[in-house]
C-alpha positions as CSV (number, residue, x, y, z in Angstrom):
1,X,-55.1,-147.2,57.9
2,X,-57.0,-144.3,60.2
3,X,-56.4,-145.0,63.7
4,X,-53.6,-148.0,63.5
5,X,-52.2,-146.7,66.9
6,X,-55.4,-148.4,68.5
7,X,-55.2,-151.5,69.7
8,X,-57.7,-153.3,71.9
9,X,-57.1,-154.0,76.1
10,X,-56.5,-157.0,78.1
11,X,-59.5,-158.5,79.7
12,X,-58.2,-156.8,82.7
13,X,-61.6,-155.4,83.6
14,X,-62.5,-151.9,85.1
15,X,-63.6,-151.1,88.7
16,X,-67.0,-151.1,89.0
17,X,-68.1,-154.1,88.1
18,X,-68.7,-153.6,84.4
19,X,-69.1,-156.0,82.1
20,X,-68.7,-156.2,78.3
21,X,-71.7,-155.0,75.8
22,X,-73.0,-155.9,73.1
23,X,-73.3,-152.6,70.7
24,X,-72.0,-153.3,67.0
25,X,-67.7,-152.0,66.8
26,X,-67.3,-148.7,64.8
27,X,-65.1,-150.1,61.4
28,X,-62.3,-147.7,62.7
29,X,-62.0,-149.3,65.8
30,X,-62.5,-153.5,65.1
31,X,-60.5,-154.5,68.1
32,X,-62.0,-152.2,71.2
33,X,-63.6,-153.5,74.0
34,X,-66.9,-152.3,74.1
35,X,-68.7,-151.7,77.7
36,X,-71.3,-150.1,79.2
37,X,-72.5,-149.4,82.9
38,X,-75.8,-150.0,84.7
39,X,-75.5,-146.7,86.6
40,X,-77.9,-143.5,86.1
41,X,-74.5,-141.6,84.9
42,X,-74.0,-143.7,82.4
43,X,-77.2,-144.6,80.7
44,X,-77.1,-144.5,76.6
45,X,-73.3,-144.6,76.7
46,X,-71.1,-146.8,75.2
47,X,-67.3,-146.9,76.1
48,X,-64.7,-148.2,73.6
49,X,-61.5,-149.3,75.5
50,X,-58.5,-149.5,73.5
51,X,-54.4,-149.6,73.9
52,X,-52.7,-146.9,72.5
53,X,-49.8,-147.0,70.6
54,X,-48.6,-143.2,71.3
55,X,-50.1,-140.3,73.4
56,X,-48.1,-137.4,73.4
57,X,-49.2,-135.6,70.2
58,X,-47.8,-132.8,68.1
59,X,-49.8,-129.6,66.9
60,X,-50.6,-129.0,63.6
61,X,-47.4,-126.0,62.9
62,X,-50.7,-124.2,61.5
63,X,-52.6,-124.1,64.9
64,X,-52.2,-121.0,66.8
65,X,-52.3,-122.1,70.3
66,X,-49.7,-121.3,72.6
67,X,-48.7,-125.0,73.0
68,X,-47.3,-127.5,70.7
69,X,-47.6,-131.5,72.5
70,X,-50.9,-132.3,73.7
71,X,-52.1,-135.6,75.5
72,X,-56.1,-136.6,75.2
73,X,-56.8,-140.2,77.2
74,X,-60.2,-139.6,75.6
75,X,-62.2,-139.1,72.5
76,X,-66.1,-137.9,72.5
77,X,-67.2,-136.5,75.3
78,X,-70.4,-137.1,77.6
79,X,-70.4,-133.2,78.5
80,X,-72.8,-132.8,75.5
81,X,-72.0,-129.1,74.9
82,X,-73.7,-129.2,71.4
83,X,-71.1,-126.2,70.0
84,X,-68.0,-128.7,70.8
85,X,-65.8,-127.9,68.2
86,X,-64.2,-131.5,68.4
87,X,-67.8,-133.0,67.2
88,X,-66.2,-133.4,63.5
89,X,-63.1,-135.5,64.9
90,X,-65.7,-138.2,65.5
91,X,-66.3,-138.7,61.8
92,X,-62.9,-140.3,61.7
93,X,-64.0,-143.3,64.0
94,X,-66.7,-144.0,61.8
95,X,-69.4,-142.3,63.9
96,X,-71.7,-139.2,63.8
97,X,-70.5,-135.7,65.0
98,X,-73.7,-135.5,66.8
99,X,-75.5,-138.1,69.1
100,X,-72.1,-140.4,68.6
101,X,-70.1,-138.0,70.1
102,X,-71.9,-138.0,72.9
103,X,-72.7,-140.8,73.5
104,X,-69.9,-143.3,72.6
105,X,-66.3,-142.1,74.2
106,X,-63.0,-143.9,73.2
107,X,-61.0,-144.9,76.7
108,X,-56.9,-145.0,76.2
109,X,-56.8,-147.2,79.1
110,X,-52.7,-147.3,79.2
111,X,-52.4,-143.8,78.7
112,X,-50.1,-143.2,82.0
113,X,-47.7,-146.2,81.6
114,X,-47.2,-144.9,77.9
115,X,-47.1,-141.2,78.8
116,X,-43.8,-142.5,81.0
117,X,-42.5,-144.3,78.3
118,X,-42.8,-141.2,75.6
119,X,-41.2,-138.9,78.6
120,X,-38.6,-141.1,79.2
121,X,-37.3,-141.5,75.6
122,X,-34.5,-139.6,75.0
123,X,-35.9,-137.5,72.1
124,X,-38.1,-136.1,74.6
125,X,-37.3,-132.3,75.5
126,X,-39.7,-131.5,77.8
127,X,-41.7,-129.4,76.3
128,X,-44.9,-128.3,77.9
129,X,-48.0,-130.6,77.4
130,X,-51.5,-128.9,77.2
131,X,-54.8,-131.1,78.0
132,X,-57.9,-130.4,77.6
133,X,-58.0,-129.2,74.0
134,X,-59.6,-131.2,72.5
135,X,-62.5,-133.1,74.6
136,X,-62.5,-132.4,78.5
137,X,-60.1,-135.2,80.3
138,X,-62.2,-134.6,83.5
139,X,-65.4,-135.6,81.9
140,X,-67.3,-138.1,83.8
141,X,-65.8,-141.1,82.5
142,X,-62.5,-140.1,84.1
143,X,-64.9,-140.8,87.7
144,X,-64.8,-144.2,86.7
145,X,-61.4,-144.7,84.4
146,X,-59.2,-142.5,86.6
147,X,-56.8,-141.9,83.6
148,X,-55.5,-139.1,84.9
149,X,-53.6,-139.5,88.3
150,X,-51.4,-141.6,86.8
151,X,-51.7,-139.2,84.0
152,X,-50.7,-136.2,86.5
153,X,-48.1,-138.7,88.6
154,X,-45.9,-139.3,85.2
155,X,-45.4,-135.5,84.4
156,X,-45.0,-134.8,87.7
157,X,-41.9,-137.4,88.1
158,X,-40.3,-136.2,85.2
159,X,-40.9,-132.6,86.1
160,X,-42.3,-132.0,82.8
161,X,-44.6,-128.7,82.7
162,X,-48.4,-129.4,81.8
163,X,-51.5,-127.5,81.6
164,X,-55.7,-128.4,82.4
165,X,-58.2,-126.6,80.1
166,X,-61.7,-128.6,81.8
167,X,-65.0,-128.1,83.1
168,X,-65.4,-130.8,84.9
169,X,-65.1,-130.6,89.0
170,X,-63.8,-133.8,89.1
171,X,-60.1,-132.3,89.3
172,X,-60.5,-131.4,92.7
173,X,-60.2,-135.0,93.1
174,X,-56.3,-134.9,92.2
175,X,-55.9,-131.9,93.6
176,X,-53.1,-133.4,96.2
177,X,-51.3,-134.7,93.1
178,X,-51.4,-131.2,90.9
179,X,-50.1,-129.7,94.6
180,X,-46.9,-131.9,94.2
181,X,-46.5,-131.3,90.6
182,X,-46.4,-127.8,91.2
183,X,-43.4,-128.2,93.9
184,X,-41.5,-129.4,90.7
185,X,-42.6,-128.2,87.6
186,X,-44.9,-125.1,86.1
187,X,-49.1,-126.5,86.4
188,X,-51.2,-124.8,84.6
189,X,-55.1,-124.8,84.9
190,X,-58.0,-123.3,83.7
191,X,-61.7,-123.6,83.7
192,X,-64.2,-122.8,80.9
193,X,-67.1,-120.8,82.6
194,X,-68.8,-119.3,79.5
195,X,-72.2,-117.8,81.2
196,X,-73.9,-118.4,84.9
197,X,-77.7,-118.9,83.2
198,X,-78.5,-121.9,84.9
199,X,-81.1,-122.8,82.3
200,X,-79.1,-122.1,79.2
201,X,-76.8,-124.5,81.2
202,X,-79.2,-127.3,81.3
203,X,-80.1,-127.0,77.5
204,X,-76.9,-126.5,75.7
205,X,-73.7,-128.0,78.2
206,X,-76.1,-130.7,79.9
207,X,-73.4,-132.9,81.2
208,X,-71.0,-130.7,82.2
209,X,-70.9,-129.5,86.7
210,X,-72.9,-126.4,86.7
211,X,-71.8,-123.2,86.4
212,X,-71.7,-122.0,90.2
213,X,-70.4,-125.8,90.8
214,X,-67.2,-124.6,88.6
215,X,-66.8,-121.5,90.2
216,X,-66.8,-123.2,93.7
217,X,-63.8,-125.3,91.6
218,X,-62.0,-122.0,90.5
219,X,-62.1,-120.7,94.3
220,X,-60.6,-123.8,95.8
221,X,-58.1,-124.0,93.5
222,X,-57.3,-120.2,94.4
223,X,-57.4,-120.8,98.0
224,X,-54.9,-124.0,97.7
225,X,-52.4,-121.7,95.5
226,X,-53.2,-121.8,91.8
227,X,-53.6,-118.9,89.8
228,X,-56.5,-120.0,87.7
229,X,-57.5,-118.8,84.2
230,X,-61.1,-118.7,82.9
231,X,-62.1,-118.5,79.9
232,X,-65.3,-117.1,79.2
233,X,-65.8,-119.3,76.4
234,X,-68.2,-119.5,74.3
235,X,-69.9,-116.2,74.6
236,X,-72.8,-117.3,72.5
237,X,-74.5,-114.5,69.9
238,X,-78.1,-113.4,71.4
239,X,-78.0,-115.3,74.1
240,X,-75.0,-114.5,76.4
241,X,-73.3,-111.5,75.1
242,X,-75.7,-109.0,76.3
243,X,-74.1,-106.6,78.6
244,X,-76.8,-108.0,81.3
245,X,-75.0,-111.6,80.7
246,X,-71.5,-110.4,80.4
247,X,-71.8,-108.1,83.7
248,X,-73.3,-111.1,85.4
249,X,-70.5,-113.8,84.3
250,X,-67.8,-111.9,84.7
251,X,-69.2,-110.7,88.6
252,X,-69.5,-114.3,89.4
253,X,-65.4,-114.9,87.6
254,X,-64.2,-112.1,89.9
255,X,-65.8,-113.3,93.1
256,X,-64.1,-116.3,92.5
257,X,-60.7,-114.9,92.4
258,X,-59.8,-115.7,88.9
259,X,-56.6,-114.7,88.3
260,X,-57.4,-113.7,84.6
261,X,-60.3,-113.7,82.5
262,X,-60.0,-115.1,78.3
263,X,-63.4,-114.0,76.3
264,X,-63.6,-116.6,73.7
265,X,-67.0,-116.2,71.3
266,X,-68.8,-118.9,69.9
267,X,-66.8,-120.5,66.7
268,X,-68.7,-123.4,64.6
269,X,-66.6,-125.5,62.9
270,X,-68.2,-128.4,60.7
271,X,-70.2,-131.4,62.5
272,X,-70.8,-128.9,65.8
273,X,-72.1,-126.3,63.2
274,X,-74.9,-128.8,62.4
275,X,-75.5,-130.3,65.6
276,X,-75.8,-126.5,66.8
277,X,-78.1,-125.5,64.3
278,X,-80.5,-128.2,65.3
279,X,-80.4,-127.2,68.8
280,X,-80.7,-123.3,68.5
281,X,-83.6,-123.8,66.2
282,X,-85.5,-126.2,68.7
283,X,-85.4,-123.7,71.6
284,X,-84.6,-120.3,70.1
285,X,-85.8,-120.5,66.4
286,X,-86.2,-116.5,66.1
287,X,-82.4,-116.2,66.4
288,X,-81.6,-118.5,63.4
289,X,-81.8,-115.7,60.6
290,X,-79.3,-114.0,63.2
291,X,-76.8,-117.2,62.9
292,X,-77.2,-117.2,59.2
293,X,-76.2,-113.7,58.7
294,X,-73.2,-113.7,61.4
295,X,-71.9,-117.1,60.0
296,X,-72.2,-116.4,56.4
297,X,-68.7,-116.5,56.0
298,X,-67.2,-119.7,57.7
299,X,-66.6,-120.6,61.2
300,X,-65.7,-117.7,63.0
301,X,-67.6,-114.8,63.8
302,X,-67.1,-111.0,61.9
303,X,-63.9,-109.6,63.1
304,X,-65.9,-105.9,64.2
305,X,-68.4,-108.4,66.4
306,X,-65.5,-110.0,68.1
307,X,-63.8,-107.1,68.7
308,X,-66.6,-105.3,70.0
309,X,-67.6,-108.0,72.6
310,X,-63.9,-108.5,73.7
311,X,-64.1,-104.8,74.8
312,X,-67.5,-104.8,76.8
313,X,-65.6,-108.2,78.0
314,X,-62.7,-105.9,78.9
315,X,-64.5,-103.4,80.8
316,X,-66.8,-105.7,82.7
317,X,-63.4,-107.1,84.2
318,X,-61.8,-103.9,85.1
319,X,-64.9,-102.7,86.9
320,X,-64.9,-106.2,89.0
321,X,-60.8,-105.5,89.5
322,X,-59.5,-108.2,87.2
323,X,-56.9,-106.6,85.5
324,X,-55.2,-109.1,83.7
325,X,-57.0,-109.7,80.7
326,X,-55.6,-111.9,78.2
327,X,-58.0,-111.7,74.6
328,X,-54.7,-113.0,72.7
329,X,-54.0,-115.8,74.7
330,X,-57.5,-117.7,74.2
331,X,-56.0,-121.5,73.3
332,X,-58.1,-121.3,70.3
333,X,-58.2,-125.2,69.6
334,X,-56.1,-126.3,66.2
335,X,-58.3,-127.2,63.4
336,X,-58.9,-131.1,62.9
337,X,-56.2,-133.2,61.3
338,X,-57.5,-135.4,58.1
339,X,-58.0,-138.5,58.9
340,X,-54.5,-140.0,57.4
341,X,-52.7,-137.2,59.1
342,X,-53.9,-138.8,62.3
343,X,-51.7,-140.3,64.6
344,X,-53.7,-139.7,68.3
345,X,-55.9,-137.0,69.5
């Protein structure tokens, strides 16, 4: 049965003050509780609480991502990007890779008591755990779950390296807590800053912090320490990769004090494909025959394109003095399991 690692919470409640709803259960997920939250940041959304049954999960051996355990207390995303490659992953629960997605986010409210129990078993290894990967653990439902202190608190006590791939400024928030997990074990973290167009921002990442807000996030971090990746991801075709936009973006990354810069351009797997067509052909129909051409072939852009815009990348960063540049260490994200292959994502 898809998703038999789900279980639903006690009536334990969530601070706040919210109260249980009354929107229909997705078939995958019969015994969530389903709430929602009379505040402006939460309008439209529909949260799905449920007890996990596992959260440390194993990449796909097919994936190439320089990781191989993952842990994801969510699933869908109120960030909205509309080229979120995890939009298909949705399907599994039942609901649509568009709106759904958005819109209805599954809460693994015992994720940090279990991550403790799957660290302390002793076919544990320690082996480095990314999140991130696959929807943004510092989206704003994390303001009101606050999933991942413990989250950070567990790895930390077991000294167990970890990794952040977010967008979300909300990290700052446990910034204390990643300062102590650093004392004791490698911390990783890294922001996705794709383009600085403030407008672009508001159309196609609407519920994500700004892009100046997340560079304000990457200079912090620097000052208290870290050595912060960004990944300039997703360079989107006739729209950000001009050298106008790429000499922009990666100005603002340097000024920041990145300590590296990873060019990612815009893949469209299935389900954000869709949901991305629909949105590029509302507000920029004259670049759809442009999409259709470049995307002829699958998901992934022409190998000469991608090359070519890694190398104005490239440049762009040496002339701004950041000279690590990592174009093989992207953390491309592993392709979605089928749904009886799934354990927890």
């Amino acid at each position: 049965m898809r998703w038999d690692n789900l279980s639903a919470p006690p009536e334990a409640g969530v601070p706040g003050g919210a109260a249980p709803a009354a929107p229909p259960l997705p078939l995958a997920l019969p015994d969530a509780t389903v709430r929602t939250f009379d505040t402006p940041e939460f309008a439209g959304m529909t949260f799905y609480e449920v007890r996990a049954k596992s959260i440390v999960n194993r990449v796909p051996g097919t994936s190439r991502v320089p990781f191989e355990w993952t842990v994801n207390p969510y699933r869908g995303c109120g960030h909205r990007c509309t080229y979120c490659f995890a939009r298909n992953t949705h399907t599994y629960l039942d609901l649509d890779a568009g709106q759904d997605f958005d819109s209805k986010v599954v809460v693994k409210v015992n994720a940090g008591e279990l991550l403790r129990r799957e660290l302390a078993a002793p076919k544990w290894r320690g082996g480095h755990i990314a999140m991130g990967t696959n929807v943004d653990c510092y989206q704003r439902a994390e303001g009101r779950y606050r999933l991942m202190p413990e989250i950070i608190a567990a790895l930390r006590d077991f000294a167990n390296p970890f990794s952040i791939l977010t967008k979300g400024t909300l990290l700052l928030r446990d910034l204390p807590l990643l300062r102590t997990a650093a004392e004791v074990t490698s911390v990783g973290i890294a922001y996705s800053i794709g383009f600085v167009d403030e407008s672009l921002w508001r159309s196609v990442e609407a519920g994500t912090p700004g892009p100046r807000r997340r560079l304000a996030a990457v200079r912090t971090l620097t000052e208290a320490g870290f050595r912060v990746n960004v990944l300039m991801a997703p360079i989107l075709p006739g729209l950000t990769d001009t050298d106008d936009a790429i000499e922009a973006t990666v100005s603002a990354i340097a000024a920041a004090g990145a300590a590296s810069i990873t060019p990612i351009p815009l893949h469209l797997r299935p389900g954000a494909r869709e949901w991305y067509a629909r949105w590029l052909a509302r507000g920029f129909p004259h670049l759809v025959p442009l999409y259709r051409e470049l995307y002829r072939a699958g998901s992934y852009l022409p190998q000469a394109y991608q090359r070519e815009l890694v190398a104005r990348v490239r440049l762009a960063a040496r002339r701004h003095g950041l000279h690590r540049f990592e174009p093989e260490a992207a953390p491309e994200p592993p392709p979605p399991a089928r749904p009886e292959q799934l354990t927890l994502l």
